[in-house]
N, C-alpha and C positions, 0 to 999 in steps of 0.2 A: 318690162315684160319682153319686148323686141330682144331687148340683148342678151335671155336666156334663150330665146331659140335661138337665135344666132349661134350661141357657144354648141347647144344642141345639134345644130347643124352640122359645126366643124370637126365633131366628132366622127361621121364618116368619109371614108378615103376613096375614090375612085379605083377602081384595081389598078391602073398602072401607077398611084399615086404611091401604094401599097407596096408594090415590087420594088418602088425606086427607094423607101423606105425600109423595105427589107434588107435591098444591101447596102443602103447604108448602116445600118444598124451590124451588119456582118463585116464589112471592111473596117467599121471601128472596132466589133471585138478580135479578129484577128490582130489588127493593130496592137491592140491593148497587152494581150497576149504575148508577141513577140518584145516591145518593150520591155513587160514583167520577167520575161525569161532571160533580154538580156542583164537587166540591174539583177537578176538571180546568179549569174554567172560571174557577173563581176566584182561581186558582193556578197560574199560570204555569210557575213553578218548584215543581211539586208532588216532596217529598221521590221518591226510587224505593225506601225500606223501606214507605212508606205508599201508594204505589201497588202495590208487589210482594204487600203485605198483603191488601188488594183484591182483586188479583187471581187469588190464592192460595186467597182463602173463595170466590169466586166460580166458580174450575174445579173445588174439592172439592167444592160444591153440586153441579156439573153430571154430577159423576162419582158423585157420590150415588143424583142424580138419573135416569141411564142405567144403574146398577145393579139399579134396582127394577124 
């Protein structure tokens, strides 16, 4: 019983915990993004599991991201 509140607890973020979480969440999808652009550039023929991948971590970030 202890160890559902507990997890219940963790669930909310102090605001500055929140912000620092936000950009993280943002320097990774900029990250992500320049990565993808450059194997786009390089790669003509860039596989579509390796760009679906990409593009995959990149909408979870942003859904992350809009959930905070």
């Amino acid at each position: 019983m202890m160890h559902i509140a507990h997890k219940r607890a963790s669930l909310h973020f102090p605001m500055e915990d929140t912000a620092v979480l936000k950009k993280q969440l943002q320097r990774e999808i900029n990250c992500l993004e320049m990565q993808l652009e450059r194997l786009r550039r390089r790669d003509a023929h860039l596989d579509l599991i390796t760009l679906q991948t990409y593009e995959d971590m990149i909408n979870a970030r942003r859904d992350m991201l809009d959930g905070l």
